[in-house]
C-alpha positions as CSV (number, residue, x, y, z in Angstrom):
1,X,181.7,68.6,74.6
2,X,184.4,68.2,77.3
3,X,187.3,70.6,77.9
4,X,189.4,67.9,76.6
5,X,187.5,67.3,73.3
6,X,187.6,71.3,73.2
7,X,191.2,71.6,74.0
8,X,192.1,69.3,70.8
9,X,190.2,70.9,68.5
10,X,191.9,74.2,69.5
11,X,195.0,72.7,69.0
12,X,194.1,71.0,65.7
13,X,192.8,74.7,64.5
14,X,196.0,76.2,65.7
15,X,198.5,73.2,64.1
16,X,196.1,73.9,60.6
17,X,197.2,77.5,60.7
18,X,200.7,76.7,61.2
19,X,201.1,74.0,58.1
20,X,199.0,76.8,56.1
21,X,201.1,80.0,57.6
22,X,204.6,78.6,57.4
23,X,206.2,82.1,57.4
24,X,203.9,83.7,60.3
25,X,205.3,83.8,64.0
26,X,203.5,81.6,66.8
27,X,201.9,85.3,68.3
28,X,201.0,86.2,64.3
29,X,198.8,83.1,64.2
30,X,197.3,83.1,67.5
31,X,195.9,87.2,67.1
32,X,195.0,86.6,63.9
33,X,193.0,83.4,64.5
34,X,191.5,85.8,67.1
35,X,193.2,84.7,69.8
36,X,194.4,88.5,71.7
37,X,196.6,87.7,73.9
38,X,197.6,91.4,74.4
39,X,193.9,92.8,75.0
40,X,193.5,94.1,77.8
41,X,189.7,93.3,78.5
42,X,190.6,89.3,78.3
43,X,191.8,86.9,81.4
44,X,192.2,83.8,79.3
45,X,193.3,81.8,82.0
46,X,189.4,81.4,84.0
47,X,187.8,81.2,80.3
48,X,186.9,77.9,79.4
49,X,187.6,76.2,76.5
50,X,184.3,75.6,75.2
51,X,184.4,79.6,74.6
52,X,187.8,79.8,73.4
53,X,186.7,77.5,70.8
54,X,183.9,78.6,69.6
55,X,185.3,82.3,69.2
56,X,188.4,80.6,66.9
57,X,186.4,78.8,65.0
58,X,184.4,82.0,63.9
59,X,187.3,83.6,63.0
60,X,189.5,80.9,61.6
61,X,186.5,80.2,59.5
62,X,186.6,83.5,58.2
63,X,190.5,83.9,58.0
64,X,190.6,80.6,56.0
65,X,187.5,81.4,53.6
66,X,189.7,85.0,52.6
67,X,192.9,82.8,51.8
68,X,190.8,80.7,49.7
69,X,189.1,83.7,48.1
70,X,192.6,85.2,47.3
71,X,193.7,81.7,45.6
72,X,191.0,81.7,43.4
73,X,191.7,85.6,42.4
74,X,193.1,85.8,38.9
């Protein structure tokens, strides 16, 4: 996968979350698609993307399969 191919897919996750999350702010979506950009620990400007991507897609995956779980609550 390229950066480029990676990049898109980022955005396309992040653009998902903001159709789905209409009332959460931009920072909102990006810490809770596990994207910290207040921890301390992370430089995401030398991380590539092909990291950055594989980390939100373990954790949009999981934030997505809980809003489906709550829709299907009675």
């Amino acid at each position: 996968m390229t950066r480029l191919d990676a990049n898109r897919e980022i955005v396309k996750t992040i653009s998902a979350a903001v159709e789905e999350f209409p009332d959460w702010r931009f920072h909102q979506i990006m810490q809770n698609l596990g994207l910290e950009l207040g921890n301390p620990d992370w430089d995401p400007w030398y991380e590539e993307s092909e990291k950055t991507l594989a980390q939100l897609k373990t954790t949009a995956a999981a934030l997505m399969s809980a809003v489906e779980k709550n829709r299907r609550a009675p």
